[in-house]
C-alpha positions in Angstrom: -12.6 -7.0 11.8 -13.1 -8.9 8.7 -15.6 -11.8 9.4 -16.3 -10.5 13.0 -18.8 -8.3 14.3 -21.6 -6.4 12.5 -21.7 -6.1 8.5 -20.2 -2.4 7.3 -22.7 -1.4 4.4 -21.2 1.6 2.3 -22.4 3.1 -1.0 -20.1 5.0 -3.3 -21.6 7.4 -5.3 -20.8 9.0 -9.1 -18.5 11.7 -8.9 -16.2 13.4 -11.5 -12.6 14.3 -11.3 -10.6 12.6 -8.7 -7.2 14.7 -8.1 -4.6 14.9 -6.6 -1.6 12.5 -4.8 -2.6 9.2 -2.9 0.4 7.6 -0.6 -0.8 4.0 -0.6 0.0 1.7 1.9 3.1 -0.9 1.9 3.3 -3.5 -0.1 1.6 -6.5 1.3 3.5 -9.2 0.0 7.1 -7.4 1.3 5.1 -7.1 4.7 4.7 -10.7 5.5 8.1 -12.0 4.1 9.7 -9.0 6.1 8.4 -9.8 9.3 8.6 -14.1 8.9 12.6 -13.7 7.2 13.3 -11.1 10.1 11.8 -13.5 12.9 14.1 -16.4 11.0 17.4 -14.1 11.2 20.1 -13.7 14.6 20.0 -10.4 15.6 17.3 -7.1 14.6 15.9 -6.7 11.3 13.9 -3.0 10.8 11.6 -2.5 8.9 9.9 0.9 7.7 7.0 1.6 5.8 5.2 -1.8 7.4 1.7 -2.3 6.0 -0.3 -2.0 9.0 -3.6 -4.0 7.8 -4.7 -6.7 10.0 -3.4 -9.4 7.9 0.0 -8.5 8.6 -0.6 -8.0 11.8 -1.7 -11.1 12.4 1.5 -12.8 10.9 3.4 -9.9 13.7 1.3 -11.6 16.5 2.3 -15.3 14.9 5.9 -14.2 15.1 5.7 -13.4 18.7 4.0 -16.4 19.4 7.0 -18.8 17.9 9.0 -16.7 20.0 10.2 -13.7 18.1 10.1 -10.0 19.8 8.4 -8.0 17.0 8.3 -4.3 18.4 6.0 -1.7 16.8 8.3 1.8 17.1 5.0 3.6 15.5 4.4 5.2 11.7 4.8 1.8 10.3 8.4 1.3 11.9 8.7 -1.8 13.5 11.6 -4.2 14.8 12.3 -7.7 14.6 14.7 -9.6 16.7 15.0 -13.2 14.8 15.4 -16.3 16.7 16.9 -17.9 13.9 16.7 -21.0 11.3 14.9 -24.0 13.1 14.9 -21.7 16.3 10.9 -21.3 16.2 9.8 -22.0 19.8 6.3 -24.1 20.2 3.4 -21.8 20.6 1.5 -21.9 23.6 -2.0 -21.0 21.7 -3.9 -21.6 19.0 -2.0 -19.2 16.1 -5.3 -17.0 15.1 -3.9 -15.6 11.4 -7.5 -13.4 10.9 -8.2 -13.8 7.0 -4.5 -13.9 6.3 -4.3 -16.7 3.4 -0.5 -15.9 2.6 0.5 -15.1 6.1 -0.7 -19.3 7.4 0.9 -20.7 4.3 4.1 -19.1 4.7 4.3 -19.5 8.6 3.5 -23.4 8.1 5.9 -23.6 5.7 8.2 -21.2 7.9 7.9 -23.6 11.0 7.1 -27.4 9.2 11.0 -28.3 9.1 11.1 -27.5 12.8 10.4 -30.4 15.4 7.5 -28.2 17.4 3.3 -28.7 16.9 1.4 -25.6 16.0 -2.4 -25.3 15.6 -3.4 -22.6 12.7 -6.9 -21.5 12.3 -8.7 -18.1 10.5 -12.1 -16.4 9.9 -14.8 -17.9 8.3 -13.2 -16.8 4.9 -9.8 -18.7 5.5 -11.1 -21.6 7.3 -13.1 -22.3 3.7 -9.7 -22.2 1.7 -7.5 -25.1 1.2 -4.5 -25.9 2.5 -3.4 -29.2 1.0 -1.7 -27.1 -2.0 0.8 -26.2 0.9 0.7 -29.1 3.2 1.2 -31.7 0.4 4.6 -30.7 -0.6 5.2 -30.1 3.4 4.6 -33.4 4.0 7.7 -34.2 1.7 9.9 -32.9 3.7 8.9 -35.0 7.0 6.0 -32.7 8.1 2.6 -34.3 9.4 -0.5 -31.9 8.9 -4.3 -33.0 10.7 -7.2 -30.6 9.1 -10.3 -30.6 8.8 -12.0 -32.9 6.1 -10.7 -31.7 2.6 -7.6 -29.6 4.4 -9.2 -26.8 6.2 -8.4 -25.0 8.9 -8.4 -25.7 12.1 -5.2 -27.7 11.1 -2.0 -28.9 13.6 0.9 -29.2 12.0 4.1 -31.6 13.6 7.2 -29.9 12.1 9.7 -32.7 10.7 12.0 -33.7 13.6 14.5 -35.1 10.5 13.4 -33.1 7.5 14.8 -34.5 4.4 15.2 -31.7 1.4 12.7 -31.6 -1.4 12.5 -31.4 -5.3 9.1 -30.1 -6.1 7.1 -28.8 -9.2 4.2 -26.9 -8.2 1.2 -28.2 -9.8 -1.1 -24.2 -9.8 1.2 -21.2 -10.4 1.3 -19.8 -6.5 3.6 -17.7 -5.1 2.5 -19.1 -1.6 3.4 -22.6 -2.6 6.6 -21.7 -4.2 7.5 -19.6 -0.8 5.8 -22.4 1.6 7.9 -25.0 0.5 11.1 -22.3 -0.4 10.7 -21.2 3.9 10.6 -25.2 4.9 13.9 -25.6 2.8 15.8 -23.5 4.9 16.0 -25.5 8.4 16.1 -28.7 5.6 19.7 -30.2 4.7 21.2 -29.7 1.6 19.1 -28.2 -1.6 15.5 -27.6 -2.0 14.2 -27.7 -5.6 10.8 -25.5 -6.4 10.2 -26.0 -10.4 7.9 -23.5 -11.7 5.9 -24.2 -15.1 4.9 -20.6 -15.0 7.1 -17.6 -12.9 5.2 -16.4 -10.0 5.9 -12.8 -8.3 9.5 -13.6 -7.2 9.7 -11.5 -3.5 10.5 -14.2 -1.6 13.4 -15.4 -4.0 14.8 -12.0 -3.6 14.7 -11.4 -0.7 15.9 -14.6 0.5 18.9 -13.7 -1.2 18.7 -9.9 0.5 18.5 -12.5 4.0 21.9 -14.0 3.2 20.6 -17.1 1.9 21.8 -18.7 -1.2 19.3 -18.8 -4.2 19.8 -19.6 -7.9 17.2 -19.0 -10.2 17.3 -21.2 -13.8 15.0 -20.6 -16.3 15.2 -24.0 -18.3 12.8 -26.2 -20.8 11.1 -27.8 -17.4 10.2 -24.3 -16.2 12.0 -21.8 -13.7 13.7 -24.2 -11.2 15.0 -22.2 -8.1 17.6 -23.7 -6.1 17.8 -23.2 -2.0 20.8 -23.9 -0.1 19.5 -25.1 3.0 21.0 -24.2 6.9 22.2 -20.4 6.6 22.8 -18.2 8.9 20.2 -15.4 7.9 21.7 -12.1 8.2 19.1 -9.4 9.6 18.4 -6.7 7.7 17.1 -3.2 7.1 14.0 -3.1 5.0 11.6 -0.5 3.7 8.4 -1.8 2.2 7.8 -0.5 -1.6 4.2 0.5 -2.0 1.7 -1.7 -2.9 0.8 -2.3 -6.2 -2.3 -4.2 -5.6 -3.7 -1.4 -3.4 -2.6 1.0 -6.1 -4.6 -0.4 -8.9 -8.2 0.4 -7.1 -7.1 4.2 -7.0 -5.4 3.7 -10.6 -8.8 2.1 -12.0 -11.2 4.4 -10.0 -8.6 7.5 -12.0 -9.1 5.9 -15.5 -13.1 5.3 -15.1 -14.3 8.5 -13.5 -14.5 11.8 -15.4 -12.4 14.3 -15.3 -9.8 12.2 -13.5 -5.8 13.1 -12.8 -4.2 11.3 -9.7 -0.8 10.6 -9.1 0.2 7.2 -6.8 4.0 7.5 -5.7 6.6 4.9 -5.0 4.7 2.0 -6.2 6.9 -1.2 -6.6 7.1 -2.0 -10.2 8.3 -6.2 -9.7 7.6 -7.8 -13.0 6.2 -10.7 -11.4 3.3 -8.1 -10.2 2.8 -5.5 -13.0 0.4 -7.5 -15.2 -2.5 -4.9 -14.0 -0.3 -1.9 -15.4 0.5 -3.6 -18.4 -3.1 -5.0 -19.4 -4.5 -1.1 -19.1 -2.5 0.5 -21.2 -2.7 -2.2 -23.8 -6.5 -1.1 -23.6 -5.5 2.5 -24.4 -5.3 4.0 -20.7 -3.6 7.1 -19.9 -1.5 5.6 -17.4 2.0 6.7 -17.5 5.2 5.9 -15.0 7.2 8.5 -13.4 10.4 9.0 -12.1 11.5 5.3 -12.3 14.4 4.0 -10.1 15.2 1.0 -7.9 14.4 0.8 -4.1 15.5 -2.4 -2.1 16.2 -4.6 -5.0 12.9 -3.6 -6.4 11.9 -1.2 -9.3 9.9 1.4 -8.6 7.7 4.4 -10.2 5.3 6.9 -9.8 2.1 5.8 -11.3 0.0 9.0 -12.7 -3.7 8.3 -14.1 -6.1 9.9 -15.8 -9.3 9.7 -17.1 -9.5 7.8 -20.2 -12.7 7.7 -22.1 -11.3 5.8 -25.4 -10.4 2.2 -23.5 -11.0 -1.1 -25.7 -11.3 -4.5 -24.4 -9.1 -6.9 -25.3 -8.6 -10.8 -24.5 -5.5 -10.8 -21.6 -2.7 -13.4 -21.9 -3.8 -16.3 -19.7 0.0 -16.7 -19.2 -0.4 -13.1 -17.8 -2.4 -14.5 -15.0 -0.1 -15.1 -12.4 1.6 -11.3 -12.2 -2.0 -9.8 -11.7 -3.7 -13.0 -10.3 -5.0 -10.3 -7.4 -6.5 -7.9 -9.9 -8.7 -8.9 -12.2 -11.8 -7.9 -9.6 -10.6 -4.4 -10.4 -9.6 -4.7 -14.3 -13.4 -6.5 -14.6 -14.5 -3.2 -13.0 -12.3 -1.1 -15.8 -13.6 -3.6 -18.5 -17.3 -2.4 -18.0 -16.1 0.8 -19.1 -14.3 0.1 -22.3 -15.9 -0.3 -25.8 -16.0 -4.3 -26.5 -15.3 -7.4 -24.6 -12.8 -8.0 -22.3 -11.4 -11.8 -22.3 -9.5 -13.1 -18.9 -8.7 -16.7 -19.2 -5.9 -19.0 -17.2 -7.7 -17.2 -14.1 -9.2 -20.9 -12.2 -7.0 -19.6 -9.0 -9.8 -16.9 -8.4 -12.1 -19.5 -7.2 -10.3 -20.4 -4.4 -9.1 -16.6 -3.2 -10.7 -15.1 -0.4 -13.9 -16.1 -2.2 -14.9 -17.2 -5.7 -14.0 -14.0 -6.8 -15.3 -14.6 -10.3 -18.7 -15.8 -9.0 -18.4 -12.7 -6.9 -17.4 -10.5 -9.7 -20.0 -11.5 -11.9 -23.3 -11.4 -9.8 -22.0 -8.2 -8.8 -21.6 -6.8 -12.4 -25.0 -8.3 -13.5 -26.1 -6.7 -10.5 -25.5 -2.9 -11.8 -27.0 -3.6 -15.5 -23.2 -5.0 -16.9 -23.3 -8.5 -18.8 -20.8 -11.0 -17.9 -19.8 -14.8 -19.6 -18.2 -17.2 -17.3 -16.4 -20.7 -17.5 -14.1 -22.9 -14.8 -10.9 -20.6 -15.4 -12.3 -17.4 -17.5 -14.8 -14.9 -17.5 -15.6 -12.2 -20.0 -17.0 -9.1 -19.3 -18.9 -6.9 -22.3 -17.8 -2.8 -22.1 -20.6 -0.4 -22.0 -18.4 2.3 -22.7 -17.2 5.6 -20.7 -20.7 6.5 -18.7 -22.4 3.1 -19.6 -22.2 1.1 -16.8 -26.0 1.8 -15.0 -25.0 1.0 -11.2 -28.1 1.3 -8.7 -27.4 -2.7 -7.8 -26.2 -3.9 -4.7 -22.7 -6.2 -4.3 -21.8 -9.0 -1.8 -18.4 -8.2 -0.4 -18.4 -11.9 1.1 -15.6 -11.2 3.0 -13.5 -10.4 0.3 -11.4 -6.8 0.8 -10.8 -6.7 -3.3 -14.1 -7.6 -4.3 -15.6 -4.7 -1.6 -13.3 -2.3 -3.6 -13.8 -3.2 -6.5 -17.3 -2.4 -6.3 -16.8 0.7 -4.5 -14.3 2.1 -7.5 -17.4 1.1 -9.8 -20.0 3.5 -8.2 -17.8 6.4 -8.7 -18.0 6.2 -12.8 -21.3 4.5 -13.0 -24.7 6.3 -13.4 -26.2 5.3 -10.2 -24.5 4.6 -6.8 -23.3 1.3 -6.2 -23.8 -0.6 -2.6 -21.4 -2.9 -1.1 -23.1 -5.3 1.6 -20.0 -4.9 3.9 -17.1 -3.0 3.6 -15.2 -3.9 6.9 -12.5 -6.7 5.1 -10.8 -3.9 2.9 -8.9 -3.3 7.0 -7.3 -6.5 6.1 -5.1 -5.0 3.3 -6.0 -1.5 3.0 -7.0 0.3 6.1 -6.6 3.7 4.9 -8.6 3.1 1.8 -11.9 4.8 2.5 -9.6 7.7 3.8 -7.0 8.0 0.4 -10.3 8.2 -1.8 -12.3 10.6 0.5 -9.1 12.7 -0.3 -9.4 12.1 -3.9 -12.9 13.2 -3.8 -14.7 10.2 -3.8 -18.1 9.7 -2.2 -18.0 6.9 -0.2 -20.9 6.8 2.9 -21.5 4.1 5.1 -24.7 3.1 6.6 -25.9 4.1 10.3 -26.7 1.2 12.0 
């Protein structure tokens, strides 16, 4: 369990030529919404393809505990019966969301224009992350929060008794807020107004809309203003997950940095809002191709194939790219150390308040295994050693984080030395079946006897 329980210690070792097809797991960010919008809908929602990492089940449990019946029917099929809008019952326990940063922010935003008191808390990881980004616009609509000093977890939140609807302009580019305040809205009178400066991935928008409820997006000079009727009925609905894309780009990176390389990812979902990863590597020259393209679930979709690509140059990466690959830059620093030239992320200040600092992280770790890294507030830069370069032999510091663990894993497997991770057991949060999927690949990943 991540932050619970003895450290996992694994080391991956250089191979060459990862093959063959990898079914990654469901997409996280359909997981959460498609459990929360179910338990918010009259009648059964089902849902196939469910990503079974702990973090969505922890938002499964949280759905049970406001009173929804959430039924697992096995191979990532699960049921939902919905209670409806506003009908969240009080919880009779503390709601325990693991390291689950999108699953708390989108149940207090789920439950805060509800007149019931629940008491959120996390691991060690979450209870360090803030929450007034979400409970500041809450507290708009009529909701009182009490945290911890500087909003952290353990935090009770009073849902409005009277909520009032909102007109709000998120001040960070988060899809959490967006959705936080987008999930109040619907128990909320009238229209709710989120104005985005820059577009954030756009899930809970569409499948909002997929719910029954009425959402207009605008793209004007103020930004992209989306507009929330509040009070539908939400209609349940059938649902299967698209892949993940964020769990796809560790196999896709570990393909395009180790020799000899040619995997194929199926079914990956292909949402603008999330496919800044795909388009930043083949600006760099990867050999990273889409296949069979089509539409699943209001979602665009492809087969991803990867290969090894030797000739990769880095290249400075939109900051306004930042938001549709905001999870991935652990990985693309990874892929960075491997390309001829410097790599340039900027715009990227959200990564220091992720699951860790993940560009503290990412950097000591890369300095770590002989690769020189630049930092500032909101950018870091990392200098390519080319295809073989990177030395490796250094140890990493997972702290808590699933992606940075990965991350480091996927860079032992082109470097010239193994690479160490202090503790793999938080990739179960997102990607259970990770170690597994490489192993299959041909990856060398061992873990420590304790």
């Amino acid at each position: 369990m991540s932050g619970h329980g003895p450290a996992t210690p694994m080391t991956s070792h250089p191979v060459t030529g990862l093959k063959g097809t990898a079914e990654v797991p469901g997409d996280k960010s359909i997981s959460h919404r498609s459990m929360i919008l179910g338990a918010l809908s009259v009648g059964e929602t089902r849902i196939e393809g469910l990503l079974e990492g702990e973090d969505v089940l922890r938002t499964a449990a949280a759905m049970r505990a406001f009173g929804a019946e959430v039924t697992d029917h096995g191979g990532g099929s699960w049921s939902v019966h919905g209670v409806g809008t506003g009908g969240f019952a009080e919880p009779e326990d503390v709601v325990d969301c693991g390291n689950a940063g999108t699953g708390v922010r989108l149940i207090m935003g789920a439950m805060a224009t509800t007149p019931i008191t629940a008491t959120f808390t996390g691991d060690a990881s979450l209870r360090s992350r803030p929450m007034g980004r979400i409970t500041e616009p809450l507290s708009l609509f009529g909701t009182a929060a009490y945290g911890r000093a500087g909003g952290l977890l353990p935090m009770t939140l009073q849902g409005a008794a009277s909520p009032v609807p909102v007109r709000y302009t998120t001040p960070v580019p988060s899809a959490q807020v967006k959705s936080a305040v987008l999930l109040a809205g619907l128990n909320a009178p009238g229209e709710t107004v989120v104005i985005e400066k820059e577009a954030t991935r756009d899930h809970t928008e569409r499948m909002l809309s997929g719910f029954g409820a009425t959402v207009a997006v605008e793209e004007t000079p103020e930004g992209r203003v989306i507009t929330l009727t509040g009070q539908p009925e939400l209609v349940p609905q059938d649902i299967t997950v698209p892949r993940d894309p964020s769990s796809a780009a560790f196999l896709v990176c570990a393909a395009l940095i180790t020799e000899g390389s040619d995997i194929l990812v199926p079914n990956i979902g292909l949402n603008p809002t999330r496919a800044g990863l795909f388009i930043t590597l083949r600006e760099m020259g990867a050999d990273l191709t889409y296949e069979n393209e089509r539409e699943a679930g209001g979602e665009p979709v492809a087969d991803l194939r990867a290969r090894f690509s030797p000739d990769m140059k880095g290249i400075n990466v939109p900051p306004e790219r930042a938001p549709s690959m905001i999870d991935e830059y652990p990985i693309l620093s990874v892929v960075a150390a491997f390309a001829e030239g410097r790599t340039m992320m900027a715009g990227v200040k959200e990564l220091r308040v992720k699951e860790s600092d993940r560009i503290d992280a990412m950097a000591r770790g890369l300095e770590a295994n002989g690769v020189t890294v630049e930092e500032g507030e909101d950018w870091w830069a990392v200098t390519g050693m080319g295809p073989k370069g990177v030395p490796g032999g250094g140890t990493a510091a997972a702290r808590l984080d699933h992606r940075i663990a990965m991350s480091f894993l996927c860079l032992g497997m082109g470097a010239q030395k193994p690479v160490k991770v202090d503790d793999a057991g938080p990739i179960a949060t997102s990607f259970p079946i990770f170690e597994r999927l490489m192993g299959d690949l041909g990856a060398r990943l061992v873990r420590e006897n304790h």
